[in-house]
C-alpha positions as CSV (number, residue, x, y, z in Angstrom):
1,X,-11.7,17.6,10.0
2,X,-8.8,16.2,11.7
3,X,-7.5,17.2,14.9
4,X,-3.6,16.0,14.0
5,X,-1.8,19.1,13.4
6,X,0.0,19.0,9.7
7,X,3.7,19.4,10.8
8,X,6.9,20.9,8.0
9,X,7.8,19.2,5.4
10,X,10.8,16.7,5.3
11,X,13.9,18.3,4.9
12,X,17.6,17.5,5.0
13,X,20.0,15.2,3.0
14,X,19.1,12.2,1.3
15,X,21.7,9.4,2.8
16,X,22.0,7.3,-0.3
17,X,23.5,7.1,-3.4
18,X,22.3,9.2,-6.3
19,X,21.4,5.5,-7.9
20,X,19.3,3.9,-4.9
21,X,17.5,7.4,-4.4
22,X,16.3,8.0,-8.1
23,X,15.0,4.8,-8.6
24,X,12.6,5.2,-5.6
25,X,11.9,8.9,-7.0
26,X,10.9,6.5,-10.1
27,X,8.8,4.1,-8.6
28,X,6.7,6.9,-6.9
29,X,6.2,8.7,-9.9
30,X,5.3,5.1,-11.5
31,X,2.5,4.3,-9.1
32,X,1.7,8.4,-9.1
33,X,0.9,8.6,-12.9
34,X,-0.5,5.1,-13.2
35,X,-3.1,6.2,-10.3
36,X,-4.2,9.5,-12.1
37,X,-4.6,7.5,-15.6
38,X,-6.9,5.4,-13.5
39,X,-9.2,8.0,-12.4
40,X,-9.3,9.3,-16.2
41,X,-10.1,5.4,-17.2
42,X,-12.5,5.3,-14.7
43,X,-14.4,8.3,-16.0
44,X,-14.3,6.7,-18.9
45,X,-15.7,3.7,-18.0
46,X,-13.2,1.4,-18.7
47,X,-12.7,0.9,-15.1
48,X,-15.8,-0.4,-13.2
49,X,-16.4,-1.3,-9.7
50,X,-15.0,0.4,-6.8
51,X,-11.5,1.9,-7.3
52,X,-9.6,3.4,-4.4
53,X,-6.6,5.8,-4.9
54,X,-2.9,5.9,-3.8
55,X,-1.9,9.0,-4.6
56,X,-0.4,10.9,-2.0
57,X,0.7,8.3,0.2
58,X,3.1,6.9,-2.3
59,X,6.6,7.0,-0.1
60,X,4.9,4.6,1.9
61,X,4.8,1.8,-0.3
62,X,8.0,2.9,-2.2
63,X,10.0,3.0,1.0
64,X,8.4,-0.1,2.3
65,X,8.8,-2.8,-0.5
66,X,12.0,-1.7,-1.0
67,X,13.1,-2.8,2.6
68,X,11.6,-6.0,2.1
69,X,13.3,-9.3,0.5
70,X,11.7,-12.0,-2.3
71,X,11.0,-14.6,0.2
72,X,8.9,-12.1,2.9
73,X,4.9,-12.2,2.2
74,X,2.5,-8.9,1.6
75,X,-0.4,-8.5,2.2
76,X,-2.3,-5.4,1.3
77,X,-5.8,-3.4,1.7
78,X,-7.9,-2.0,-1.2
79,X,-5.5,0.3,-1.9
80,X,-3.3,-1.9,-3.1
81,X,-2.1,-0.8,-6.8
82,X,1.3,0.5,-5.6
83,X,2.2,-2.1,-3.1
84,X,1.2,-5.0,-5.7
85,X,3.3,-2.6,-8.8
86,X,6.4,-2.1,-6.6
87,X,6.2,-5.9,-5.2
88,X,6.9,-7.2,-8.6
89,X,3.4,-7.4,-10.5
90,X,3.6,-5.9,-14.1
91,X,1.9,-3.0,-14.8
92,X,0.0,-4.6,-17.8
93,X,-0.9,-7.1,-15.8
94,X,-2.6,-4.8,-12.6
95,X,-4.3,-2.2,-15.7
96,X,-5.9,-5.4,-17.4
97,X,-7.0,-6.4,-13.9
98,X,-8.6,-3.0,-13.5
99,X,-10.2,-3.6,-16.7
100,X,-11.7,-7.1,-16.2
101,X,-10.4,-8.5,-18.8
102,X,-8.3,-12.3,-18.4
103,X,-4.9,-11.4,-19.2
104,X,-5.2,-9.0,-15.4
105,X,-3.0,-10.7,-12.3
106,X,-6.3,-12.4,-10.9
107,X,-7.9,-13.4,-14.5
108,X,-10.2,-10.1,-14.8
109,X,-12.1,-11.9,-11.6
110,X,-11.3,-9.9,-8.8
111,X,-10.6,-6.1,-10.1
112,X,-8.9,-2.9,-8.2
113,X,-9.7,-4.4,-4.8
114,X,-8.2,-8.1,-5.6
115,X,-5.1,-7.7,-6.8
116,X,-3.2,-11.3,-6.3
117,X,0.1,-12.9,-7.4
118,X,1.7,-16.1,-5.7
119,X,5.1,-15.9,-7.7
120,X,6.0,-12.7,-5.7
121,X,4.0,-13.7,-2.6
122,X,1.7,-11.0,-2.8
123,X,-1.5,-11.9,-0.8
124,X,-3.9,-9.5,-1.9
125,X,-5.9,-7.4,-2.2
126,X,-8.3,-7.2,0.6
127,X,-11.5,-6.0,0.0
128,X,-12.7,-5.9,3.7
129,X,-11.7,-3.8,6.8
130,X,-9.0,-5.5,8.6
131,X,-9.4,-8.9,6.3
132,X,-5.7,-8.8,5.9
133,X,-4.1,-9.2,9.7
134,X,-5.6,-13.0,10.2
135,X,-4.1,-14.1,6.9
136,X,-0.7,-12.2,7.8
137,X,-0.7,-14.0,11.1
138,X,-1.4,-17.7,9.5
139,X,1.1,-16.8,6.8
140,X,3.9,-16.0,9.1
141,X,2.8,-19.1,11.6
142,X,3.3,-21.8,8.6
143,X,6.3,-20.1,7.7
144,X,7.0,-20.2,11.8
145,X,6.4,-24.2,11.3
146,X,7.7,-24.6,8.2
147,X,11.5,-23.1,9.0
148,X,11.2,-20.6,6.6
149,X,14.0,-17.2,7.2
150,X,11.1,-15.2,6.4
151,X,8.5,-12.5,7.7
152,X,4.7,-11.0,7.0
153,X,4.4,-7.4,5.8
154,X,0.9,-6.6,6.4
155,X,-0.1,-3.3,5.1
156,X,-3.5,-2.1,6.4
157,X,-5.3,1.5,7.7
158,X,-6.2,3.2,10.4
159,X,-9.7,2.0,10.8
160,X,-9.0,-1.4,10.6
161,X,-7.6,-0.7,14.3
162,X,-10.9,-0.9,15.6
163,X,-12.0,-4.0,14.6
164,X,-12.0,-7.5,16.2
165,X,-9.6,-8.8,13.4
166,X,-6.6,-6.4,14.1
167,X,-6.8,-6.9,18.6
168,X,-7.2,-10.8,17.6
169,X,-4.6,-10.7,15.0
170,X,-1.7,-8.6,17.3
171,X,-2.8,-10.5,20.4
172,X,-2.1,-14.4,18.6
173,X,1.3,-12.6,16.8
174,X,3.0,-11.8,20.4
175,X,1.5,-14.8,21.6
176,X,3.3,-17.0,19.4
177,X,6.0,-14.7,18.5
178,X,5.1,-14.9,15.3
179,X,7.6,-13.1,12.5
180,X,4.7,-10.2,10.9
181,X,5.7,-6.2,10.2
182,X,2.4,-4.6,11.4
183,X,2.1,-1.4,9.1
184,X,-0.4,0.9,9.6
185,X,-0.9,3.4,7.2
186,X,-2.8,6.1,9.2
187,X,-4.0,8.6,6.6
188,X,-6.4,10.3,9.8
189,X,-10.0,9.4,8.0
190,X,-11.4,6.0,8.2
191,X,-13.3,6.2,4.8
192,X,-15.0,9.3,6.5
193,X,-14.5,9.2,9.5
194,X,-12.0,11.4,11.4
195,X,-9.7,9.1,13.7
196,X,-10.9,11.2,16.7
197,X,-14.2,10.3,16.4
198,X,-14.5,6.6,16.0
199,X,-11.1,5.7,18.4
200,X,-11.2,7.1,21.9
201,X,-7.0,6.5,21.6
202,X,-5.9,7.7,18.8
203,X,-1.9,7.0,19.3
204,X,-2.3,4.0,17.7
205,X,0.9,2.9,19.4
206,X,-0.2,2.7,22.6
207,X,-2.9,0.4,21.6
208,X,-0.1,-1.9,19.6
209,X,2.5,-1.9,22.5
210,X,-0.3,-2.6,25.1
211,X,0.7,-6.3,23.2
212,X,4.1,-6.3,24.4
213,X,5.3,-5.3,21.0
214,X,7.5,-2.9,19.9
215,X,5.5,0.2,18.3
216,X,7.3,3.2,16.4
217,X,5.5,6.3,14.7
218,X,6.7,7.1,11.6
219,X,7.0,10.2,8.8
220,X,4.8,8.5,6.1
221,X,4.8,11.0,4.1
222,X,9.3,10.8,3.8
223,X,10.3,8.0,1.9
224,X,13.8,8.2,3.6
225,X,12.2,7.5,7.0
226,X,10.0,5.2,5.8
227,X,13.0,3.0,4.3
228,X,15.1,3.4,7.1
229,X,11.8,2.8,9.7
230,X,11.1,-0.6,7.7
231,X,14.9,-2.0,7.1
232,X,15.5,-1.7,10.8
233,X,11.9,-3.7,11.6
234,X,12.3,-6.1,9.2
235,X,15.7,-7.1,10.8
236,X,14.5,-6.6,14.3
237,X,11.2,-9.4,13.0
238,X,13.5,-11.5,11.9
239,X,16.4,-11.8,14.4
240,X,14.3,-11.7,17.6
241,X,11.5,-13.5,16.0
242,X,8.2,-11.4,17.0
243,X,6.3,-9.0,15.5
244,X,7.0,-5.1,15.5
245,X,4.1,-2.1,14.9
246,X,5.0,0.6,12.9
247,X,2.7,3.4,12.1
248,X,3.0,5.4,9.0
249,X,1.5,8.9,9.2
250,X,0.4,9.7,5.5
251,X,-2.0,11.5,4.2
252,X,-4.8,10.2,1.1
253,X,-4.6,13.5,-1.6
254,X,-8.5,12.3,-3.2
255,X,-11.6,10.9,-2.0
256,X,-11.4,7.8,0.1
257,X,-13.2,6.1,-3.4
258,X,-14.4,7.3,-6.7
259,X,-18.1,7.0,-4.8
260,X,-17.0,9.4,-2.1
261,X,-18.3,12.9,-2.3
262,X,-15.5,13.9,-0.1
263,X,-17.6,16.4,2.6
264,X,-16.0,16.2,5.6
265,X,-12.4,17.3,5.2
266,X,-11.7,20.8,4.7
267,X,-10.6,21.5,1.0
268,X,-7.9,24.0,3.4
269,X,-6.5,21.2,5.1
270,X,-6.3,19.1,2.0
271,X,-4.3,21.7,0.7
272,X,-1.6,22.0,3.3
273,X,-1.2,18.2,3.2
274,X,-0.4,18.7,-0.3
275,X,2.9,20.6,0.7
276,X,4.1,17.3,2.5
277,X,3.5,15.7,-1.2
278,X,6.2,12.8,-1.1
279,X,7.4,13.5,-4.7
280,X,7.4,17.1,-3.9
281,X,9.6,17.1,-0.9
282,X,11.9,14.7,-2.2
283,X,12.6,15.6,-5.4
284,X,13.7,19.0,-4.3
285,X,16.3,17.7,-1.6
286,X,17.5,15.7,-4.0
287,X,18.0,19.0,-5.8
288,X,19.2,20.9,-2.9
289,X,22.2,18.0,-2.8
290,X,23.0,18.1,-6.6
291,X,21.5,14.7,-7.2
292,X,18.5,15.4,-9.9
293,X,18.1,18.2,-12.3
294,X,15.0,18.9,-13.7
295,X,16.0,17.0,-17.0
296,X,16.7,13.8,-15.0
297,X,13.2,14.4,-13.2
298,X,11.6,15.1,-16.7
299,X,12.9,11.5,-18.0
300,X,12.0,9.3,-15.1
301,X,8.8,11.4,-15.4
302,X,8.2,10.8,-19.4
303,X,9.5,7.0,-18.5
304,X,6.7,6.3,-16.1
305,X,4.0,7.8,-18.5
306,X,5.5,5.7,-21.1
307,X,4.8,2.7,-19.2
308,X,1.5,3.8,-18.4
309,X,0.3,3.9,-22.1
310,X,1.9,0.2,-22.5
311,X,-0.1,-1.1,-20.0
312,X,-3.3,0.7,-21.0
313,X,-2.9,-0.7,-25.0
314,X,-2.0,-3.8,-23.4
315,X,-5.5,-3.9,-21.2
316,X,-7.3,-2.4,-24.0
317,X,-6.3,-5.2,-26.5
318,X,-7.0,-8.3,-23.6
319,X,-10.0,-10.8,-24.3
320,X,-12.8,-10.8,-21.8
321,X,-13.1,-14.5,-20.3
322,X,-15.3,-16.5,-22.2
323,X,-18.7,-17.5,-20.5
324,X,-17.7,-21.6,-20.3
325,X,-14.9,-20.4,-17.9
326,X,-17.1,-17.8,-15.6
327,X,-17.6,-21.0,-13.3
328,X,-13.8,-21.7,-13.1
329,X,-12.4,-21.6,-9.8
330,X,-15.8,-21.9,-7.7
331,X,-16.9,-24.8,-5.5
332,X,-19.9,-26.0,-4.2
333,X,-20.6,-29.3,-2.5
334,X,-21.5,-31.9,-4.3
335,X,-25.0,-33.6,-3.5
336,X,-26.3,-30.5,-1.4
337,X,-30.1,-29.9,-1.7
C-alpha cells in the first residue's frame, strides 16, 4: 500500500467559460467510455496483447493536450489511448489499432502499446520504461537546431524515474537547454511496486530540480490545475528556452494491465481514490456554478458512447493485412551471413 496520504477532493469554481469547460468534461468522458469498452473487447478477445488502462487519471491528459499547440511534439507511455485520442488521432483509427487490423494509426502492427501518428506529431506509444525521455530530448534538440517555435511534451510514470534513461534524459535537456515539458504522471505504484519501496526519494521534485530545472507538484487528479499547471509551463519552455518538471499526482482506478492480479493495493484505498475521480469532482462544480445539468451531462455522456460504437463497427469491419505485406517496413542488411 501507499504511504501518500489521499487528500479532499478538488473543490471551488471552475474559471472558464461554460463552453471551454464542457468540452474537456467531453473529452474525459470520451477517453473514459472508450477505455471501459476496451476492457469488455478485451474479454472478448477482440483485443489481444497487453492492454493498459487510463481510466482514472483522465484530467491529466485532458488538461494537458489541451494546453498544448499543433506544432509541439508528444510523446507518450503505454498508456497512451487518451493522450493519442485527445492529440488528434481518430477514434476509429486507435480501436482498429487495438484490434490489429490495417486500417489502426500504426497499420494493425504495433497495437495498444504503439500507438503512432506523424500528422499530429504524436511519437508514440512507448512500450518500454522510460523509452520515451531520449526521444523527447532528440526531438526537442532538432527542433533546437532546426529554429522551430516549438517544444516536447513527454508524458511518462513514476517508475520510469529510476531508470538510467530519465537522469540521462533531464541531465542532456538542462544541459543544452533544450525546449521539453517533463510530465510525470505519478499514479504511486510502479506496475506493483509502491513508490516508497523502489525510490529512496520519493518527492520526485527534488530529484528533477537537483537538474537546475524548475519542478512543480501538481493536483493530477483536477483538470483545472492541470490546464492551468501546463499552460503556464509550456509558456515558461518556450520563452526561456529550457525544460520545466511537472509532476502530476493521479491515481490508476484498475490493474496496472489486464495481466495484473492487482494484490498489493488495498481494495480500501482504491476506494477512497475513487472519490477524487476527475469526472466526478468536476462535473459536480460545474453543477455547483450552474454550468451543467444532468441533461447536458447525459448528452455529452450518450455522445461519447456514440462514438464509441462507431469506432468499434469501424474496427470490426477493417481487413487484416495481407501476408505479402507482413515484411513491410522491416530491414535487414543486405549480404549478412
Amino acid at each position: 500500500m501507499s504511504d501518500f496520504k489521499v487528500p479532499a477532493p478538488p473543490t471551488g469554481p471552475v474559471p472558464w467559460d461554460k463552453q471551454f469547460a464542457l468540452a474537456l468534461l467531453a473529452d474525459m468522458l470520451r477517453i473514459r467510455r472508450m477505455e471501459e469498452k476496451a476492457v469488455e473487447l478485451y474479454g472478448q478477445q477482440k483485443i489481444r496483447g497487453f492492454l493498459h488502462l487510463y481510466i482514472g487519471e483522465e484530467a491529466v491528459a485532458t488538461g494537458a493536450l489541451r494546453a498544448l499547440q499543433p506544432q509541439d511534439n508528444v510523446v507518450a507511455t503505454y498508456r497512451e489511448h487518451g493522450h493519442a485520442l485527445l492529440r488528434g488521432l481518430g477514434m476509429n483509427a486507435i480501436m482498429a489499432e487495438m484490434f490489429g487490423k490495417q486500417e489502426g494509426c500504426s497499420r494493425g502492427h504495433g497495437g495498444s502499446m504503439h500507438l503512432f501518428d506523424r500528422a499530429t506529431r504524436f511519437y508514440g506509444g512507448q512500450a518500454i520504461v522510460g523509452g520515451g525521455l531520449p526521444l523527447a530530448a532528440g526531438l526537442a534538440l532538432a527542433d533546437q537546431l532546426s529554429g522551430r517555435s516549438a517544444l516536447t511534451a513527454c508524458f511518462f510514470g513514476e517508475g520510469a524515474v529510476a531508470e538510467g534513461a530519465f537522469h540521462e534524459a533531464m541531465n542532456l535537456a538542462a544541459l543544452w537547454q533544450l525546449p521539453v515539458l517533463f510530465c510525470c504522471e505519478n499514479n504511486l505504484y510502479a506496475m506493483g511496486t509502491a513508490l516508497a519501496r523502489s525510490e529512496s526519494q520519493t518527492d520526485l521534485c527534488v530529484k528533477a530540480a537537483s537538474y537546475r530545472m524548475d519542478a512543480v507538484s501538481v493536483d493530477g487528479m483536477d483538470v483545472v490545475a492541470v490546464h492551468e499547471a501546463v499552460l503556464g509551463a509550456a509558456q515558461q519552455v518556450l520563452q526561456l528556452q529550457r525544460p520545466v518538471f511537472l509532476e502530476f499526482r493521479t491515481f490508476r482506478f484498475r490493474a496496472h494491465s489486464m495481466f495484473d492480479p492487482e494484490l498489493y493495493r488495498d481494495k480500501q484505498e482504491v476506494q477512497a481514490w475513487k472519490t477524487r475521480g476527475p469526472i466526478h469532482t468536476f462535473s459536480e462544480r460545474l453543477k455547483a456554478q450552474g454550468d451543467l445539468s444532468e441533461e447536458e451531462f447525459l448528452a455529452l455522456d450518450a455522445a461519447a458512447q456514440t462514438e464509441v460504437d462507431a469506432a468499434v463497427a469501424f474496427a470490426e469491419a477493417g481487413s487484416w493485412e495481407p501476408v505479402s505485406d507482413l515484411l513491410r517496413d522491416v530491414h535487414t542488411a543486405q549480404g549478412a551471413a
